[in-house]
C-alpha positions as CSV (number, residue, x, y, z in Angstrom):
1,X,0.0,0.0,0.0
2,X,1.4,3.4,-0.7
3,X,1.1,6.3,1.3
4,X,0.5,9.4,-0.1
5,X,3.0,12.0,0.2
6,X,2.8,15.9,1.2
7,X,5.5,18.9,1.1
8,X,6.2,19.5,4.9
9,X,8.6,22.4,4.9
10,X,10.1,21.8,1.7
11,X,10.7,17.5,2.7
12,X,8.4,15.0,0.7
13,X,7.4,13.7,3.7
14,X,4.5,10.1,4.2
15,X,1.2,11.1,5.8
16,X,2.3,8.3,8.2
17,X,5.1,9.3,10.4
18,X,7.0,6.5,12.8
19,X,7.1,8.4,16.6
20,X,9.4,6.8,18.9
21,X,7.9,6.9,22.8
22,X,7.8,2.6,22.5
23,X,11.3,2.9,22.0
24,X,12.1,4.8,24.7
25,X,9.9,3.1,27.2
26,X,7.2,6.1,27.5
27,X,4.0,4.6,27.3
28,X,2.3,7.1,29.1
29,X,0.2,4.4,30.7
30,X,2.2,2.7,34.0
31,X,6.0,2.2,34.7
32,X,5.2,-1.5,33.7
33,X,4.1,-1.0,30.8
34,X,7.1,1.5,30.2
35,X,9.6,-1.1,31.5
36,X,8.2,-4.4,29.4
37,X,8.5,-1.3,26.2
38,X,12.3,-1.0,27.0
39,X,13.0,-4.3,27.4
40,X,11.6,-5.3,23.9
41,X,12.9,-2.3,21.8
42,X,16.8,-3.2,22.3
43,X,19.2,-1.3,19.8
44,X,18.7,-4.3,17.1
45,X,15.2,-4.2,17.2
46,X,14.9,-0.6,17.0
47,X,17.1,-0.6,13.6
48,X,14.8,-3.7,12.5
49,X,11.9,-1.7,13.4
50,X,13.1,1.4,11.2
51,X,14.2,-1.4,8.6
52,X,10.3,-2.5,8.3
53,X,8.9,0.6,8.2
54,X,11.2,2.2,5.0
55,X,10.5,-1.3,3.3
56,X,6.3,-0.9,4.2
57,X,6.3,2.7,3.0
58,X,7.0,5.5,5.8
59,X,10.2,8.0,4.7
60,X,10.1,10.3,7.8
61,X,10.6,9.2,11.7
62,X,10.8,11.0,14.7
63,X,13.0,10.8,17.6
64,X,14.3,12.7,21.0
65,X,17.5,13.2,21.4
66,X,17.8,12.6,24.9
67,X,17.1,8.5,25.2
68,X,20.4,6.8,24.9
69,X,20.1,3.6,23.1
70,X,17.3,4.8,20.8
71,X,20.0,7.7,20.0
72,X,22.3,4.8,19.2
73,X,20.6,3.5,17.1
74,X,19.7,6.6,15.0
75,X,23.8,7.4,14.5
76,X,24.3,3.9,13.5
77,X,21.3,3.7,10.9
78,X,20.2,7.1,9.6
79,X,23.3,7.7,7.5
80,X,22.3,6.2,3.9
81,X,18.9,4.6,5.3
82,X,16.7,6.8,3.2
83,X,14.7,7.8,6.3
84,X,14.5,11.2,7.4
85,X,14.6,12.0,10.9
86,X,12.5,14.7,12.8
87,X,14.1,15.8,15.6
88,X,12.9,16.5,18.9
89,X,14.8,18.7,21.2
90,X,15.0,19.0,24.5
91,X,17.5,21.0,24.8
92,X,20.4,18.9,26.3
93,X,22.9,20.5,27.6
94,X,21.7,23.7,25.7
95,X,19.1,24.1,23.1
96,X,21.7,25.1,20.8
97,X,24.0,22.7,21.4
98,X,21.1,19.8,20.8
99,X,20.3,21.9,17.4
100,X,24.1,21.5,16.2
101,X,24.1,17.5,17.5
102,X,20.6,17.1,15.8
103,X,22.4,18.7,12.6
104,X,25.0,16.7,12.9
105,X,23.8,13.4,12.8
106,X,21.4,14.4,9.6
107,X,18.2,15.4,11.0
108,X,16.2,17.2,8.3
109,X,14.0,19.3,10.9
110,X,14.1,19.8,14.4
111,X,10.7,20.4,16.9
112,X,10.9,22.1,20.2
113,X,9.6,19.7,23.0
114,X,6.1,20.7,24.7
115,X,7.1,21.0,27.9
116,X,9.5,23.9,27.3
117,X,7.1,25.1,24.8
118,X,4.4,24.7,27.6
119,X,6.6,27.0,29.9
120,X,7.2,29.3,27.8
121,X,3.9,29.9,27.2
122,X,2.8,29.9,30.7
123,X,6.0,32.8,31.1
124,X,4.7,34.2,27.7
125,X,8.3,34.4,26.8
126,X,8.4,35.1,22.9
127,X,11.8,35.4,22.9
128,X,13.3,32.3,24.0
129,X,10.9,30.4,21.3
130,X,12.1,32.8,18.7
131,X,15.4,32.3,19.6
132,X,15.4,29.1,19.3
133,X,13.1,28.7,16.0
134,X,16.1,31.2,14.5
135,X,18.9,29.2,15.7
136,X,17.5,25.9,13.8
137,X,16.7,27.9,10.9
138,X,20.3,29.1,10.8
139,X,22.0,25.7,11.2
140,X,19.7,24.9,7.7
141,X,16.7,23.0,9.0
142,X,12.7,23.4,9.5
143,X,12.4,24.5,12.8
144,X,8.8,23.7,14.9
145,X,7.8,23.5,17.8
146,X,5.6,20.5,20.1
147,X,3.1,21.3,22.9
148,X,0.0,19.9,25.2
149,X,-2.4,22.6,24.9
150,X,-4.3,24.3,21.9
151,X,-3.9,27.4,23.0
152,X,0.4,27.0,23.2
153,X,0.2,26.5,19.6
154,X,-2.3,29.4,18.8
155,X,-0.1,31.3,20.8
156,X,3.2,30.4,18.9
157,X,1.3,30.7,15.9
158,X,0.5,34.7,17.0
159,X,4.6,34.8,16.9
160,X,5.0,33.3,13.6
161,X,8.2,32.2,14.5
162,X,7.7,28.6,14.0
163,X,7.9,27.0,10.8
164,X,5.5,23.2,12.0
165,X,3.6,22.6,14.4
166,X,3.2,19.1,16.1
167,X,0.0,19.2,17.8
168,X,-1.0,16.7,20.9
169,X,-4.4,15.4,20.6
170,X,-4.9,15.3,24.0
171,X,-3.6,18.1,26.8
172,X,-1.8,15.5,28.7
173,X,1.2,17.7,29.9
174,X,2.2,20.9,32.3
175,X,-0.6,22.6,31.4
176,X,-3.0,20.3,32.2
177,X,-6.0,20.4,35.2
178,X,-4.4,18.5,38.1
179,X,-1.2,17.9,35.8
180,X,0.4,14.3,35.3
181,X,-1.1,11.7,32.9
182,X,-4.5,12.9,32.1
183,X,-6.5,11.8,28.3
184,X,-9.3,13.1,27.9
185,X,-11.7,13.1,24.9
186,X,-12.7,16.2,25.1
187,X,-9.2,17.6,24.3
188,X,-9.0,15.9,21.2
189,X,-12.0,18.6,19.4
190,X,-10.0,21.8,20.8
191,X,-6.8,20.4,19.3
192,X,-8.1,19.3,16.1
193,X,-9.7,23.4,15.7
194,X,-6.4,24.4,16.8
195,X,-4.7,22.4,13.6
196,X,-7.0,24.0,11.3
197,X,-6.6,27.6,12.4
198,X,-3.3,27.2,11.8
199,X,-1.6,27.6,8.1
200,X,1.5,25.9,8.7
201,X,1.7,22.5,8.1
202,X,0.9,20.5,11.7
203,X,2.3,16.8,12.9
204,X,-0.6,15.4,14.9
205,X,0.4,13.1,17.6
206,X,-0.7,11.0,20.7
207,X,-4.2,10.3,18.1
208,X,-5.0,7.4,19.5
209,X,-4.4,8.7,23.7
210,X,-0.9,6.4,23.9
211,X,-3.2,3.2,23.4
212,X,-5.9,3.9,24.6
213,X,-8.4,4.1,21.2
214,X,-9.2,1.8,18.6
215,X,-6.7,2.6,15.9
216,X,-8.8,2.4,13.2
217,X,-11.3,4.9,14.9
218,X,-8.1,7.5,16.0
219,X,-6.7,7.1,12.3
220,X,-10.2,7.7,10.9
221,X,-10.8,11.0,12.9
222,X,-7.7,12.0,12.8
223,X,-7.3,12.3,8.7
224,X,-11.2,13.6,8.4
225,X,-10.2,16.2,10.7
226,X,-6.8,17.6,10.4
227,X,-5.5,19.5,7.4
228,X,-4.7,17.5,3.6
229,X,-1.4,18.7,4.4
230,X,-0.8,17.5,7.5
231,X,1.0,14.3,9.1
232,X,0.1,12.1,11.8
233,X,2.6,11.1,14.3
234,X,2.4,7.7,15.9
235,X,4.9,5.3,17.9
236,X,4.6,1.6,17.4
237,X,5.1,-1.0,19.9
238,X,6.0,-4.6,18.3
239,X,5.7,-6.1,21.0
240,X,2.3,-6.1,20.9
241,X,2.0,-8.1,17.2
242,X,5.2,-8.1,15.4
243,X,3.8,-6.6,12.1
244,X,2.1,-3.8,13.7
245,X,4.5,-1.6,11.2
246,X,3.2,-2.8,7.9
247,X,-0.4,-3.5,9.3
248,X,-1.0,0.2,10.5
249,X,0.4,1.1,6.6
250,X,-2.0,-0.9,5.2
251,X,-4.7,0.8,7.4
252,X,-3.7,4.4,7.2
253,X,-3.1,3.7,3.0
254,X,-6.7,2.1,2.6
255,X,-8.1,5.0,5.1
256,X,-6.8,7.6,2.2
257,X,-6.9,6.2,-0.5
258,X,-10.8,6.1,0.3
259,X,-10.3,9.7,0.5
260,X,-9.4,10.1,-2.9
């Protein structure tokens, strides 16, 4: 099945984007869960992963770059891959210093994480998420930016600084009521008008709540509701059912291509 293809910042990028959370053990759903993750997704399996999912049909992944082993295995399979590789920074030690590594390795674009983007929008401080937007920009790369709530995005999007936007379905983070791990499905219509009031081109991610929705069902709302431009964002866990890669290809194709 082939995906179909849209210009995301200049990159011809799938509409099916690998995430990488399953990698890195964050499951978002209990340290077990996040422990059996990590024990299954060792560097070899993350390459085979990656592997599996050029060969099904998806060009573009996305990674941190503050998980060691998954970091690993990006150096040791990224160059000559065909993949590109979304960065997310964190900003370790510095932001600009995780830009330059990000660079380095071969990342085509970079995205700010949502939590700093979070705080800085609690802070309303413009400048630092300028700042950094600028220093990606300068180093030759896309430069976007992640966050929890619709209105952080919005916000940015006031700026227009940013260049992407990958938008959380659900307000899980910082800014959430109470805080902590919270999904609820009421987020999911506020982020979804927050992706279409913006005009750049948005990655939408945690569709299906970090397991917790049919995937059918998340991928189906997901496409009828975000922009013909836009990507969806989703991590993967094998251990689950070993073709999970290829299967949710299949899906996402057939979903589309019904679209058509």
């Amino acid at each position: 099945m082939t995906l179909p293809i849209v210009d995301f910042c200049g990159l011809k990028v799938a509409r099916l984007i690998m995430g990488a959370n399953p990698l890195a053990g964050f499951s978002h759903q209990n340290p077990q869960r996040d422990a059996e993750m990590l024990a299954y997704y060792t560097i070899d399996r993350i390459i085979e992963t990656w592997e599996r999912a050029r060969a099904a049909g998806i060009n573009t992944i996305v990674t941190n770059n503050e998980t060691q082993h998954v970091h690993e295995a990006l150096q040791r399979y990224l160059p000559g891959s065909g993949l590109q590789w979304i960065a997310q920074v964190r900003g370790l030690p510095t932001m600009e210093e995780g830009i330059d590594e990000a660079v380095r390795i071969g990342c085509k674009a970079i995205y700010i994480h949502g939590a700093l983007v979070d705080d800085a929008y609690s802070r309303q401080d413009s400048d630092t998420i300028g700042s950094w937007c600028d220093y990606a920009r300068s180093a030759g790369v896309a430069a976007g930016v992640a966050g929890h709530a619709p209105e952080a995005h919005l916000w940015v999007n006031s700026l227009n600084v940013a260049d992407f936007h990958a938008v959380c379905f659900f307000n899980c983070g910082s800014l959430h009521a109470g805080r902590g791990e919270k999904f609820d499905l009421k987020n999911m219509f506020a982020a979804v008008e927050a992706v279409r009031r913006i005009p750049k081109p948005c990655i939408a991610y945690k569709i299906m709540g970090a397991g917790r929705i049919d995937a059918r069902m998340a991928f189906e709302y997901a496409f009828d509701s975000i922009k013909p431009t836009d990507v969806v964002n989703v991590g993967m866990h094998r251990g689950d059912r070993d073709d999970m890669v290829e299967a949710n290809v299949a899906m996402v194709g057939e979903i589309l291509a019904g679209k058509g």
